[in-house]
gemmi code that builds the backbone of each chain (N, CA, C; Angstrom):
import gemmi

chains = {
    "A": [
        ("UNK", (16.476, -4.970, -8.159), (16.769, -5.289, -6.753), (15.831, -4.539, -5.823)),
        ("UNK", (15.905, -4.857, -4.372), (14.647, -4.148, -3.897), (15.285, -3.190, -3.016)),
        ("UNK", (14.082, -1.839, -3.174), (14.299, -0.672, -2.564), (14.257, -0.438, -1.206)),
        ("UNK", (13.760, -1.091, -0.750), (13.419, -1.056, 0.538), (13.410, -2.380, 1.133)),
        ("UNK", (13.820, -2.166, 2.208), (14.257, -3.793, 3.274), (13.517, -3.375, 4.681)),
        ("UNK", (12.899, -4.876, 5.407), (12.260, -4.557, 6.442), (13.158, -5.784, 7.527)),
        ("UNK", (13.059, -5.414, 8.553), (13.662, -6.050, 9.826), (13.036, -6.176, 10.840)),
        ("UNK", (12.358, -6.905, 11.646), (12.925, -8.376, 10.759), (11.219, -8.598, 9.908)),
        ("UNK", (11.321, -9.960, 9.295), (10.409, -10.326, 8.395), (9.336, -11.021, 9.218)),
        ("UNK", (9.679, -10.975, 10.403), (8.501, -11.993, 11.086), (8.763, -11.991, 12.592)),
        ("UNK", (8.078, -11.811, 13.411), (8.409, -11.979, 14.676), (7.114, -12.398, 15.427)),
        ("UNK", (7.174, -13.115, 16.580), (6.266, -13.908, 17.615), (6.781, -12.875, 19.092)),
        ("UNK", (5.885, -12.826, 19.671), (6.067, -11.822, 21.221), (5.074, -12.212, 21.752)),
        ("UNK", (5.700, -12.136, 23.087), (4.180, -12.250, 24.018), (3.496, -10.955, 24.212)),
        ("UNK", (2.602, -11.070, 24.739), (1.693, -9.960, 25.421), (2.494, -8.922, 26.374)),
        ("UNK", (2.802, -7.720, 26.004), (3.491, -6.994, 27.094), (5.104, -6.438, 26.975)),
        ("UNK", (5.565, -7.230, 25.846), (6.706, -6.780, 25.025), (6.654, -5.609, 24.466)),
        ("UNK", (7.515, -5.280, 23.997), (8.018, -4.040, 22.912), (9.130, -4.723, 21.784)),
        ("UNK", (8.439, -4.225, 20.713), (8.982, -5.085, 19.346), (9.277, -3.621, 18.562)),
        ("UNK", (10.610, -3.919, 17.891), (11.160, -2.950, 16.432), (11.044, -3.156, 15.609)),
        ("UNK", (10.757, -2.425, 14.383), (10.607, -3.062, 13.624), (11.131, -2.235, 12.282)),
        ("UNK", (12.569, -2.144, 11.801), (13.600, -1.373, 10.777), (13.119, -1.027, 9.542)),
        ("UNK", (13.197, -0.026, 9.154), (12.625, 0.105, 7.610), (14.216, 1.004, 6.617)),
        ("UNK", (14.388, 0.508, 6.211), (15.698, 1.051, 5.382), (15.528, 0.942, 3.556)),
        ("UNK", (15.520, 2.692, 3.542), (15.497, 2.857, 2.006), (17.378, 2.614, 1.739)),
        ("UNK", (17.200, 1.066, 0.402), (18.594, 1.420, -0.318), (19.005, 2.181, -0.817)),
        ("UNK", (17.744, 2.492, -1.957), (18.660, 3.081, -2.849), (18.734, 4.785, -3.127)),
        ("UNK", (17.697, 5.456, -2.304), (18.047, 6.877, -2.584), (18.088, 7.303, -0.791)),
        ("UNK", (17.937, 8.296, -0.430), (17.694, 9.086, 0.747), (16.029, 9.437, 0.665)),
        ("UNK", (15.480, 8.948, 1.910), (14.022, 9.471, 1.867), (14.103, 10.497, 2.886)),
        ("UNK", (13.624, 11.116, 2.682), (13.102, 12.176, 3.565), (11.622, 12.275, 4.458)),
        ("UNK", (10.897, 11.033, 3.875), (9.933, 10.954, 4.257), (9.478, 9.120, 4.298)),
        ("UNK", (9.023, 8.657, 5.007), (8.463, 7.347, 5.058), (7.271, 7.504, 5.615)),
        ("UNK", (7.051, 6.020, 5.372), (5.383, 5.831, 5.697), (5.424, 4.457, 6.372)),
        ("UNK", (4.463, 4.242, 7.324), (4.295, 3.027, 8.022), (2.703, 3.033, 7.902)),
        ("UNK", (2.429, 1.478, 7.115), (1.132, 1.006, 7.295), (0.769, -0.474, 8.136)),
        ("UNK", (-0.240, -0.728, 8.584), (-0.533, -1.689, 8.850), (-1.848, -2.363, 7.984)),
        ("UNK", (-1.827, -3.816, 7.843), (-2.787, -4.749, 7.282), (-3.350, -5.316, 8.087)),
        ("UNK", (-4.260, -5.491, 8.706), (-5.209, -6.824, 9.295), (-5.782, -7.702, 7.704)),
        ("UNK", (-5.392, -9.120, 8.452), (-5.970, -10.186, 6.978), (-7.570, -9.870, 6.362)),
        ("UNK", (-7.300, -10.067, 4.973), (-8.397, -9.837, 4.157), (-8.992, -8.177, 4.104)),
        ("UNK", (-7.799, -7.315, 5.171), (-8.708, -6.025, 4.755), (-7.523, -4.690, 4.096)),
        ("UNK", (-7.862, -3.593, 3.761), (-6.892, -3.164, 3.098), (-6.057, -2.729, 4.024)),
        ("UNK", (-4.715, -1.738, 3.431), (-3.800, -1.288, 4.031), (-4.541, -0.508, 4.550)),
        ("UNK", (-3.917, 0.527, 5.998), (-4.116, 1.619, 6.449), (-3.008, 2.331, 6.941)),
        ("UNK", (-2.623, 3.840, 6.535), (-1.885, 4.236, 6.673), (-1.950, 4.855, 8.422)),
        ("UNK", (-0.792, 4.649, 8.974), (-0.472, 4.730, 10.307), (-0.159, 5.818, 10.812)),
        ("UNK", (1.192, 5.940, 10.051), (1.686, 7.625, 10.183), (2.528, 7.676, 9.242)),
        ("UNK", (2.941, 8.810, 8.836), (4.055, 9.332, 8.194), (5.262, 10.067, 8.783)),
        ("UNK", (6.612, 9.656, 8.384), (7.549, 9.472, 9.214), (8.777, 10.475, 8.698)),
        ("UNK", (9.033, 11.594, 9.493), (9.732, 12.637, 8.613), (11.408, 12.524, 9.427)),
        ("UNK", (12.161, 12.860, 8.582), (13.611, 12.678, 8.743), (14.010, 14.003, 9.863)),
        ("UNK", (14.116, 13.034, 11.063), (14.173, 14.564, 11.477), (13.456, 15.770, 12.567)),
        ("UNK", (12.112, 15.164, 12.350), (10.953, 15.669, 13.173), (10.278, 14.483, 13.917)),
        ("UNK", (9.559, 15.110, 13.911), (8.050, 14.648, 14.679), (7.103, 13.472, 14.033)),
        ("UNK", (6.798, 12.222, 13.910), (6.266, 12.113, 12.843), (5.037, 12.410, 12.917)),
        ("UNK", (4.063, 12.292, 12.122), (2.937, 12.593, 11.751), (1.805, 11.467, 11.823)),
        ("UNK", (0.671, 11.458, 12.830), (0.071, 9.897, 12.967), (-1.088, 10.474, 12.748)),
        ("UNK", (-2.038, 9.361, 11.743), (-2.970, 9.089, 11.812), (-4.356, 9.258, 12.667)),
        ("UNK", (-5.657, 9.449, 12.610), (-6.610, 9.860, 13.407), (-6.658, 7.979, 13.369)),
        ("UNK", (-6.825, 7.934, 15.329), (-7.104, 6.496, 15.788), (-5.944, 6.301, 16.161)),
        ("UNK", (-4.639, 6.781, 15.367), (-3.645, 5.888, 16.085), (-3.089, 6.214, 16.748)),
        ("UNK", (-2.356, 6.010, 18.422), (-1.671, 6.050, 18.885), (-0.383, 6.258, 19.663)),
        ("UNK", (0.276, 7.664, 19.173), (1.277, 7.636, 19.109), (2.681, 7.378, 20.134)),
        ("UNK", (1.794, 7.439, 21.431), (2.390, 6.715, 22.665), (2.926, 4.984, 22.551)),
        ("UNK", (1.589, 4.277, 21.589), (1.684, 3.312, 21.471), (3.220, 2.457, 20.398)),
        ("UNK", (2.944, 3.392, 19.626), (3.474, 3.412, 18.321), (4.737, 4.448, 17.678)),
        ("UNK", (5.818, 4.119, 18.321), (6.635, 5.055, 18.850), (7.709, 4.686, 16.865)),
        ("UNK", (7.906, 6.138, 16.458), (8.306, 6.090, 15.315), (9.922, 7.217, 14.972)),
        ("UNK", (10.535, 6.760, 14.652), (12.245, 7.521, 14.822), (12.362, 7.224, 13.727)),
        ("UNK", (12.803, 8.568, 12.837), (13.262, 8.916, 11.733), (14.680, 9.907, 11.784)),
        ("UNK", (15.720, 8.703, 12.196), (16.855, 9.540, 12.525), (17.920, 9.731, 11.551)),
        ("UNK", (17.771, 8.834, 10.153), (18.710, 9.318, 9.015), (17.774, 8.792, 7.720)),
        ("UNK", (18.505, 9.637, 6.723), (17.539, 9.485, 5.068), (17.433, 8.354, 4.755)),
        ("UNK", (18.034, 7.203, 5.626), (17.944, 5.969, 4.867), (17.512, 4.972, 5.818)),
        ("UNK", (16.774, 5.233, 7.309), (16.146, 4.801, 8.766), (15.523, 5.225, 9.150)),
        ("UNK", (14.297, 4.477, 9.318), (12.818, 4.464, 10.363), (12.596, 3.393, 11.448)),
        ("UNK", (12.131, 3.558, 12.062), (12.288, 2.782, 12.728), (10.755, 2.710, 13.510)),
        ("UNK", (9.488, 1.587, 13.745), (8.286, 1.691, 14.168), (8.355, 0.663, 15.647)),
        ("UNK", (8.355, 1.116, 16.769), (8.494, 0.148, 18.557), (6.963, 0.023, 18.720)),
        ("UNK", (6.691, -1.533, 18.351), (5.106, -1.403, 18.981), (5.256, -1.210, 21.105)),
        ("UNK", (5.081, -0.736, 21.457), (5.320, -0.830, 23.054), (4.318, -1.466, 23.519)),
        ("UNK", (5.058, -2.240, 24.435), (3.524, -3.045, 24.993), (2.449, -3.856, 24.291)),
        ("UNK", (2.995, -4.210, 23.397), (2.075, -5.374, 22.353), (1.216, -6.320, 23.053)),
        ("UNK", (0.091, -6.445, 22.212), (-1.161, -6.862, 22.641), (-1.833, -8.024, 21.544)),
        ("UNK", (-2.475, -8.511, 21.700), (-2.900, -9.680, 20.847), (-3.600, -9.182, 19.427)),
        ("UNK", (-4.239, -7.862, 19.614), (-4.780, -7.312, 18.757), (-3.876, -6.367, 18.289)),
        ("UNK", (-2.932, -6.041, 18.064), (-1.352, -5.716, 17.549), (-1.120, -6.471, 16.551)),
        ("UNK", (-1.123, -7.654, 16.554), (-0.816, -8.728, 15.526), (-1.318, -8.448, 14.514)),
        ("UNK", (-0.430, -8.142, 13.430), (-0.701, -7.902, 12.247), (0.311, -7.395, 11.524)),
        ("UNK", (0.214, -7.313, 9.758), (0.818, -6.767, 8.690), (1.602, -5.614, 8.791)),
        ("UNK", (3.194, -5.268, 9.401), (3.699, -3.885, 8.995), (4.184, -4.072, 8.102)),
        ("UNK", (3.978, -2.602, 6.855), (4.807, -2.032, 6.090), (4.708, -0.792, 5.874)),
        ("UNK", (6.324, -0.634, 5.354), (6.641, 0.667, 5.420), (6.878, 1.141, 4.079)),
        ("UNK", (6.986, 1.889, 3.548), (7.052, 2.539, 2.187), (7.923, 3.768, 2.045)),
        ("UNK", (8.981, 3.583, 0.764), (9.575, 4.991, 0.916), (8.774, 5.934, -0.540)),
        ("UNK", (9.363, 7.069, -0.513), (8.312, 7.868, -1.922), (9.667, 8.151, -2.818)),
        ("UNK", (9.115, 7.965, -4.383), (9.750, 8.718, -5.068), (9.391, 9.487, -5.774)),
        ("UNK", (10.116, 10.638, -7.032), (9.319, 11.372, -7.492), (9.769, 10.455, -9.188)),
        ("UNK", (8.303, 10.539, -10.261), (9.016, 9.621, -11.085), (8.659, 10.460, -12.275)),
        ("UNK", (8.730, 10.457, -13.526), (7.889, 10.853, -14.624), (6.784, 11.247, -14.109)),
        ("UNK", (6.233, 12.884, -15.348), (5.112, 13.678, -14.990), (5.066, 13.968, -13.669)),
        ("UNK", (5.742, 13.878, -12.883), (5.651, 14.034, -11.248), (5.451, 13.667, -10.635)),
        ("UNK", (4.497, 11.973, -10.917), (4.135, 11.570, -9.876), (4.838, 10.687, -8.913)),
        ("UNK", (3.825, 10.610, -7.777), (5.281, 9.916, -7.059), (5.016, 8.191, -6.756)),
        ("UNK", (6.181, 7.399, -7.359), (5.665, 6.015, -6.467), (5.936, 5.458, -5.174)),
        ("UNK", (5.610, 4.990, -4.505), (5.888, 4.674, -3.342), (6.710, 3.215, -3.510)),
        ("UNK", (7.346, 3.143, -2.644), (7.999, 1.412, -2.964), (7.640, 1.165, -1.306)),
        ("UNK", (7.527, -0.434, -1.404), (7.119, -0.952, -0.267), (7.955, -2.081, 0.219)),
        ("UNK", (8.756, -1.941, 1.603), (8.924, -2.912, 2.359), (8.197, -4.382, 2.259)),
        ("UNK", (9.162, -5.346, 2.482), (8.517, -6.845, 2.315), (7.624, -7.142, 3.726)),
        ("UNK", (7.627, -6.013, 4.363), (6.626, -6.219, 5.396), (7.416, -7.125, 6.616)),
        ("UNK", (6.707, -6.660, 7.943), (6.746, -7.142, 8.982), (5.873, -8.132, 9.631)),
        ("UNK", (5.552, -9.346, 9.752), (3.964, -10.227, 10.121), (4.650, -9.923, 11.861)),
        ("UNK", (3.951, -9.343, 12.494), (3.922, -9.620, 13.949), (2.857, -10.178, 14.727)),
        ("UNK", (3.194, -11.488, 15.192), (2.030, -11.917, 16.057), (2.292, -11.681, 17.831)),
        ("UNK", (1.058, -11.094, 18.264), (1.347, -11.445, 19.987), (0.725, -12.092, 20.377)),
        ("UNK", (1.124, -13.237, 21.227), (0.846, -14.497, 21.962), (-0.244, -13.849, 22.938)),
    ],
    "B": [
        ("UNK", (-19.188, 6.738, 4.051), (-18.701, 5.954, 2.388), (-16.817, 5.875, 2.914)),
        ("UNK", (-16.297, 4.924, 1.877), (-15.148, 4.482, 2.303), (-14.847, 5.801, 0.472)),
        ("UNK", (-13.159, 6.092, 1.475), (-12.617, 6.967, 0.403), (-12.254, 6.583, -0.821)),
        ("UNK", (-11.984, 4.992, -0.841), (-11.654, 4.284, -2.498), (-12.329, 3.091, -2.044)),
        ("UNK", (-13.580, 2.805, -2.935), (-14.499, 1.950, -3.133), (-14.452, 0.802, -4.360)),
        ("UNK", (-14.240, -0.463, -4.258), (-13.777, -1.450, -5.295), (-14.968, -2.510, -5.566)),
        ("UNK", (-14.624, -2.934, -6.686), (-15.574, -4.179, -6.707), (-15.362, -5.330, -5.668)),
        ("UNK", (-16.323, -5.978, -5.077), (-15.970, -6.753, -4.220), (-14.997, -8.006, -4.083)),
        ("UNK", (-15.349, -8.350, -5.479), (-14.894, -9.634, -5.818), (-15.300, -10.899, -4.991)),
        ("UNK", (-14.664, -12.111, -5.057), (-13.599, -12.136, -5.823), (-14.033, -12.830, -7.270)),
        ("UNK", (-13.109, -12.389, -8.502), (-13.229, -12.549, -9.606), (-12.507, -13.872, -10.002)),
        ("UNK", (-13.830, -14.771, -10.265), (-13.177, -16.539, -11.132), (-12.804, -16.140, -11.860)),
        ("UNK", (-11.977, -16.651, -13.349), (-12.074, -16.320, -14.521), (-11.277, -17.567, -15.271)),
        ("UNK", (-11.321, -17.906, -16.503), (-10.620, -18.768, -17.149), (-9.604, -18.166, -17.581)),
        ("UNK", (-8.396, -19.017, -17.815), (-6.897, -18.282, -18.757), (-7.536, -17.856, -20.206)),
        ("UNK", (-7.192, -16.942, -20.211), (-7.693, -15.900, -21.529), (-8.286, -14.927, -21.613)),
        ("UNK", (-9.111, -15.162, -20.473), (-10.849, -14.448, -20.659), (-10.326, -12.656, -19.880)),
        ("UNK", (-11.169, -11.616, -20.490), (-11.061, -10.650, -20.068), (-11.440, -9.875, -18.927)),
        ("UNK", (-11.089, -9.685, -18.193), (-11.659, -9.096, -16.669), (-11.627, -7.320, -16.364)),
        ("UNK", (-12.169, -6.916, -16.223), (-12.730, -5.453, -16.074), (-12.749, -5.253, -14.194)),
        ("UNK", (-12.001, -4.316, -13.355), (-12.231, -3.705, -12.657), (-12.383, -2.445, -12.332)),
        ("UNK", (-12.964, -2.588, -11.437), (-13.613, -0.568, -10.820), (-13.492, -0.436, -9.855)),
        ("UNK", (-13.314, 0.990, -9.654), (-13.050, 1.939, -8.186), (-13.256, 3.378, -8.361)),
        ("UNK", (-14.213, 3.580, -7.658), (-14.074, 5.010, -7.719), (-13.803, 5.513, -5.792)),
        ("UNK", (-13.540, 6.644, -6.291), (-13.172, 7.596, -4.958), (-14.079, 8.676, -4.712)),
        ("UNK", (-13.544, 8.875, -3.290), (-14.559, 10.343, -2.917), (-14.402, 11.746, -2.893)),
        ("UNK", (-12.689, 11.899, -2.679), (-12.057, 13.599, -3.044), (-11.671, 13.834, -4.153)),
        ("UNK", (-12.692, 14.558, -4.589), (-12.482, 15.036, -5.939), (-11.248, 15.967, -6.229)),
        ("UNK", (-10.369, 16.300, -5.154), (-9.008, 16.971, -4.990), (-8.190, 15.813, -5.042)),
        ("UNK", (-8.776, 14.683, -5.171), (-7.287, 13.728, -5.386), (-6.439, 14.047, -6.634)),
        ("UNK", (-4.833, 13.946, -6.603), (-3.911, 13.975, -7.619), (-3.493, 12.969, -8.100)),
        ("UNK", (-3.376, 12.001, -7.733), (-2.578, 10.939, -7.941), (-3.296, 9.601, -8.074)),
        ("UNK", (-3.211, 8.849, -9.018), (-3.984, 7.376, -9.077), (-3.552, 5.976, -9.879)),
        ("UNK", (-3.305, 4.987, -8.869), (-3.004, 4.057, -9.150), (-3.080, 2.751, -8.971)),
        ("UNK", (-2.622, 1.471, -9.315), (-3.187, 0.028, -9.750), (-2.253, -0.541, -8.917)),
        ("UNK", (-2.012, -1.243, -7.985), (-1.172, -2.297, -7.147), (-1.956, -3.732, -7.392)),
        ("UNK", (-0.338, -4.174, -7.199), (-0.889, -5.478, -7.083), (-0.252, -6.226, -5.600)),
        ("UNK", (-1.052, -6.892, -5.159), (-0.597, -7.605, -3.901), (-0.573, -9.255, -3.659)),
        ("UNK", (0.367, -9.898, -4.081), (0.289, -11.553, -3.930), (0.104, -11.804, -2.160)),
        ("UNK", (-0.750, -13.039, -2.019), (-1.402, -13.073, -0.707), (0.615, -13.029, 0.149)),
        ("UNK", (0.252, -12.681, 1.139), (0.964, -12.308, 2.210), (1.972, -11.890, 2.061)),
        ("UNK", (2.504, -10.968, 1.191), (3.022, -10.191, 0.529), (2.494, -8.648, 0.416)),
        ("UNK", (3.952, -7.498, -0.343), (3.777, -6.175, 0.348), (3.417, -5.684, -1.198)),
        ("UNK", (2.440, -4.709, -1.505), (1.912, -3.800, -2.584), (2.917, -4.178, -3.250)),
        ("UNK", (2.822, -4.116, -4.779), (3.291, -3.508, -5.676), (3.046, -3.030, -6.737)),
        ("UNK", (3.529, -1.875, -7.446), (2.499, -1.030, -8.735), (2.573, -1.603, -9.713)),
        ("UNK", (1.170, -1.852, -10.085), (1.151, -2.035, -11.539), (0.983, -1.061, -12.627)),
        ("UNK", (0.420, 0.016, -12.414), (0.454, 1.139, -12.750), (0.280, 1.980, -12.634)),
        ("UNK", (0.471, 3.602, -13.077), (-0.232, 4.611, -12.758), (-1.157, 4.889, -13.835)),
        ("UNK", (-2.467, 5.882, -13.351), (-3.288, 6.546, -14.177), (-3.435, 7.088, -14.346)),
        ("UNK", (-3.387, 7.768, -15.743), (-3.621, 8.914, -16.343), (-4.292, 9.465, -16.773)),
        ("UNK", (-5.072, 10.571, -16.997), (-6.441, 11.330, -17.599), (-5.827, 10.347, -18.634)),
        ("UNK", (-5.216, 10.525, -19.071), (-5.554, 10.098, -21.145), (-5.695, 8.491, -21.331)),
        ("UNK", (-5.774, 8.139, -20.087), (-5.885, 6.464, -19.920), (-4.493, 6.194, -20.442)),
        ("UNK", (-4.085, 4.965, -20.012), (-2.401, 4.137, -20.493), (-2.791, 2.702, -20.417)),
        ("UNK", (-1.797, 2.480, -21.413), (-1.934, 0.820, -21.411), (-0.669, 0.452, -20.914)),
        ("UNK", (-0.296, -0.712, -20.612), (0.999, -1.491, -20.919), (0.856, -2.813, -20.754)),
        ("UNK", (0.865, -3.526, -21.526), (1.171, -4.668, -22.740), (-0.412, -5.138, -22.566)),
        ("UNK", (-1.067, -6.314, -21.390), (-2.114, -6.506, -21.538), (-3.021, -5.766, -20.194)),
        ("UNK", (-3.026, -4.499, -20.169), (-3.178, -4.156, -18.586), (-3.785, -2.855, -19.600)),
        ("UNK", (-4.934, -2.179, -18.884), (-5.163, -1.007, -19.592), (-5.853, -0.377, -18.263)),
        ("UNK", (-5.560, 0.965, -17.837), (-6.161, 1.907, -17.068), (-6.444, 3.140, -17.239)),
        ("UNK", (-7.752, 3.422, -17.081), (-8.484, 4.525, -17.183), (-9.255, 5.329, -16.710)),
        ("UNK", (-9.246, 6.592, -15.910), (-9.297, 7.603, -15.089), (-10.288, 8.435, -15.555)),
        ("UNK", (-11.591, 9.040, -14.958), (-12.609, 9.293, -15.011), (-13.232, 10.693, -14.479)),
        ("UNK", (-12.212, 11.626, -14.274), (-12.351, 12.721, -13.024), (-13.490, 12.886, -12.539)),
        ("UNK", (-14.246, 13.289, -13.812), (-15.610, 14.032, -13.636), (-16.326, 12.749, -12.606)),
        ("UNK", (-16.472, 11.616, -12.847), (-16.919, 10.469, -12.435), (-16.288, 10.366, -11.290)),
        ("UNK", (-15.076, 10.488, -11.284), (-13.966, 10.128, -9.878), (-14.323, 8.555, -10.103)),
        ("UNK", (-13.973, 8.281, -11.090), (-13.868, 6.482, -11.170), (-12.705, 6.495, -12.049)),
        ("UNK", (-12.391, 4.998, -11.735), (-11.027, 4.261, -11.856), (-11.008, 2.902, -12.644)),
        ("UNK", (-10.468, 2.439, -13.778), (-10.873, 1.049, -14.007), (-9.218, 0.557, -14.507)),
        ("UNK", (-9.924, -0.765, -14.319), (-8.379, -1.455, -14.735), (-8.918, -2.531, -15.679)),
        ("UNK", (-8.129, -2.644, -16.982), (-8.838, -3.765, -17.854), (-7.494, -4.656, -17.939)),
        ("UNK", (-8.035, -5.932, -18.036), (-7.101, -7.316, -18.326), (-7.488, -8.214, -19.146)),
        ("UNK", (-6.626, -8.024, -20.299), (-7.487, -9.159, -21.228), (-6.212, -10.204, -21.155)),
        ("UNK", (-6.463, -11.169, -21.979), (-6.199, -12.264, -21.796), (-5.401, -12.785, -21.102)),
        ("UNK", (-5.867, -13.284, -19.563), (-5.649, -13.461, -18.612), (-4.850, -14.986, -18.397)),
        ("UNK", (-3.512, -14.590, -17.429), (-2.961, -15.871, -17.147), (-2.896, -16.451, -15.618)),
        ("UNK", (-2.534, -17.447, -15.528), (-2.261, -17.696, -14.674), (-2.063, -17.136, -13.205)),
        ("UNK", (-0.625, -16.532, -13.663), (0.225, -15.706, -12.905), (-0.439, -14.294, -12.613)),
        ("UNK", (-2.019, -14.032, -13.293), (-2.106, -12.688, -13.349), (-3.504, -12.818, -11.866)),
        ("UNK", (-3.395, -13.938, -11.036), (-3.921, -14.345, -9.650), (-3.418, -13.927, -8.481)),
        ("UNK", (-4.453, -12.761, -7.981), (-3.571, -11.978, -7.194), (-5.228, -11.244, -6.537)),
        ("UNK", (-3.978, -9.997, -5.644), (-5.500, -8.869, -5.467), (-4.775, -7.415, -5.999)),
        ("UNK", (-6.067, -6.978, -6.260), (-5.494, -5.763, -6.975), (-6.473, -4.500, -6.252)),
        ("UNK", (-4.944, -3.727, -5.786), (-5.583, -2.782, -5.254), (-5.306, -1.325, -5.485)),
        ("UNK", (-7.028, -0.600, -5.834), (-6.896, 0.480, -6.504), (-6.584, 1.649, -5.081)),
        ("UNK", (-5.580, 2.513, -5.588), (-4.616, 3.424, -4.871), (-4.723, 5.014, -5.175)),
        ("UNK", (-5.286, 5.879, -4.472), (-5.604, 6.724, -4.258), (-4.519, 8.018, -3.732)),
        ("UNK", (-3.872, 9.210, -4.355), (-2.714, 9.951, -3.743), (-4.033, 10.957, -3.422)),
        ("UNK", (-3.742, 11.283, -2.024), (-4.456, 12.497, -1.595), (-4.292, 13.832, -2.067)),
        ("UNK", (-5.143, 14.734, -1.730), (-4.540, 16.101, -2.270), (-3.740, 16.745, -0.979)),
        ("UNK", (-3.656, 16.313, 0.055), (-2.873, 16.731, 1.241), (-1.521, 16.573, 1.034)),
        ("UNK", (-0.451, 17.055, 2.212), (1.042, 16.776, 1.780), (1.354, 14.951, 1.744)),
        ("UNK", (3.157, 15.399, 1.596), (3.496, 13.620, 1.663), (3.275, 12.589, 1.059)),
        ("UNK", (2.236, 13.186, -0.082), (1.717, 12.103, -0.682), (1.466, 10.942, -0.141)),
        ("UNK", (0.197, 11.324, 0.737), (-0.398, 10.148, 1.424), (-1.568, 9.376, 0.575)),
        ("UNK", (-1.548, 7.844, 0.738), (-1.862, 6.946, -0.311), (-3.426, 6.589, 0.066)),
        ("UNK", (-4.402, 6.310, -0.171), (-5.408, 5.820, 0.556), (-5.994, 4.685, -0.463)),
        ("UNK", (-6.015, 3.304, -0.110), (-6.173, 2.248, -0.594), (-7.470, 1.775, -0.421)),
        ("UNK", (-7.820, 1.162, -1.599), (-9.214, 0.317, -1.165), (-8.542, -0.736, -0.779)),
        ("UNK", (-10.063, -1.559, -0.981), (-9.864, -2.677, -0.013), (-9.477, -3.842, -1.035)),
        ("UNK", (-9.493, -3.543, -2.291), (-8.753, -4.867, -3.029), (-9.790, -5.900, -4.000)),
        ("UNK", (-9.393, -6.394, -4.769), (-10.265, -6.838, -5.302), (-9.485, -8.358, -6.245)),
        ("UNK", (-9.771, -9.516, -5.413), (-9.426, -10.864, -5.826), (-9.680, -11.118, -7.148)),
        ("UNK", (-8.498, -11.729, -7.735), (-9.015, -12.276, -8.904), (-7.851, -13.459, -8.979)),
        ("UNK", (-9.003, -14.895, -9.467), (-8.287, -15.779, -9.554), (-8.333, -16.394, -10.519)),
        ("UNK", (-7.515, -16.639, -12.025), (-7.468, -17.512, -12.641), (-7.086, -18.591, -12.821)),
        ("UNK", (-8.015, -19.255, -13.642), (-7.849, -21.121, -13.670), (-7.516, -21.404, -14.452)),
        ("UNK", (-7.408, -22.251, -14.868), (-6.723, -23.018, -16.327), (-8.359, -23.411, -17.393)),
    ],
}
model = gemmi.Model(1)
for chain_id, residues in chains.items():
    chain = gemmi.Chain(chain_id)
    for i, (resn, *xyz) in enumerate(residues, 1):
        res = gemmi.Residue()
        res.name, res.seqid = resn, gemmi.SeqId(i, " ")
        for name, pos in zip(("N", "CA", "C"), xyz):
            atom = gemmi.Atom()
            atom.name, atom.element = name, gemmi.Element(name[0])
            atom.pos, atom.b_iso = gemmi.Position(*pos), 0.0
            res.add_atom(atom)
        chain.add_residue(res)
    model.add_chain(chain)
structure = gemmi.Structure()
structure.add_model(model)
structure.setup_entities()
């Protein structure tokens, strides 16, 4: 079954909105998440990292006025594009971590967010 | 230079035939390394991790290169279903285990 659920799966906005966008680990407590974005045909890029609790942690380039990120329980994140823009449009996902065999850790990934702005 | 570097692709191939990919990286402090797979418009998912001692599982084989800081993924007899992009995944040596992805590498098989 899947570990992680995203909210919603798709959304359309105009220019000038503010869009949410839910990330909820099922099945354990994260303490930590991650929010990436995709533009088509190119790879992921990690956005910020999202701590239970604090502050999150963003990326060089990104935004964090823009890109407003709440990590208010082990099992909720939450990413507000503010003010969405045409070049906004694109691939969110979010990822929670686990720790697995030998230590390493896998990440599981949200079915993603497609946001387009009009 | 980009931090995880892939073959460009994209890779034709016939059902059966064996396909070989590569990636190497640039921090030689990386810990962590691994194989995703991503169906078009759709979110990562692992196909495996890599290990110094290389690992297989069933027709999927990956193998880790330190000294090199290269990465390969082997696929032999290739199906259908095994049409996708595959993207080699990078754990930093920083906290959080932050992931740094190439850019992917198409492969499409035909009948």
């Amino acid at each position: 079954g899947a570990v992680v659920s995203q909210h919603p799966s798709r959304v359309i906005c105009k220019s000038g909105t503010s869009v949410k966008i839910e990330c909820r680990s099922l099945d354990f407590q994260a303490t930590t998440m991650f929010w990436y974005r995709q533009f088509p045909k190119q790879s992921l890029m990690l956005m910020a990292t999202s701590n239970e609790g604090s502050k999150a942690t963003y990326e060089q380039g990104v935004e964090k006025d823009k890109f407003l990120i709440n990590h208010a329980s082990l099992t909720l994140s939450t990413l507000t594009v503010t003010s969405a823009h045409p070049e906004d449009s694109s691939f969110y996902i979010c990822s929670v971590t686990s720790i697995r065999d030998r230590g390493l850790d896998e990440q599981f990934f949200g079915p993603g967010t497609r946001l387009t702005v009009l | 230079r980009k931090e995880v570097e892939q073959d460009p692709g994209p890779f034709n191939v016939p059902e059966g035939a064996t396909v070989a990919f590569n990636c190497t990286y640039s921090n030689s402090a990386s810990q962590s390394f691994f194989w995703y797979r991503q169906d078009c418009r759709k979110e990562p998912k692992l196909l495996m991790s890599v290990y110094s001692s290389g690992n297989e599982d069933g027709r999927f084989t990956a193998q880790l290169n330190r000294a090199s800081q290269y990465i390969s993924l082997l696929i032999r007899d290739s199906k259908l279903s095994d049409s996708a992009t595959y993207l080699c995944v990078v754990g930093s040596s920083g906290g959080y285990n932050k992931l740094i992805f190439g850019a992917g590498t198409r492969l499409a098989v035909h009948p």
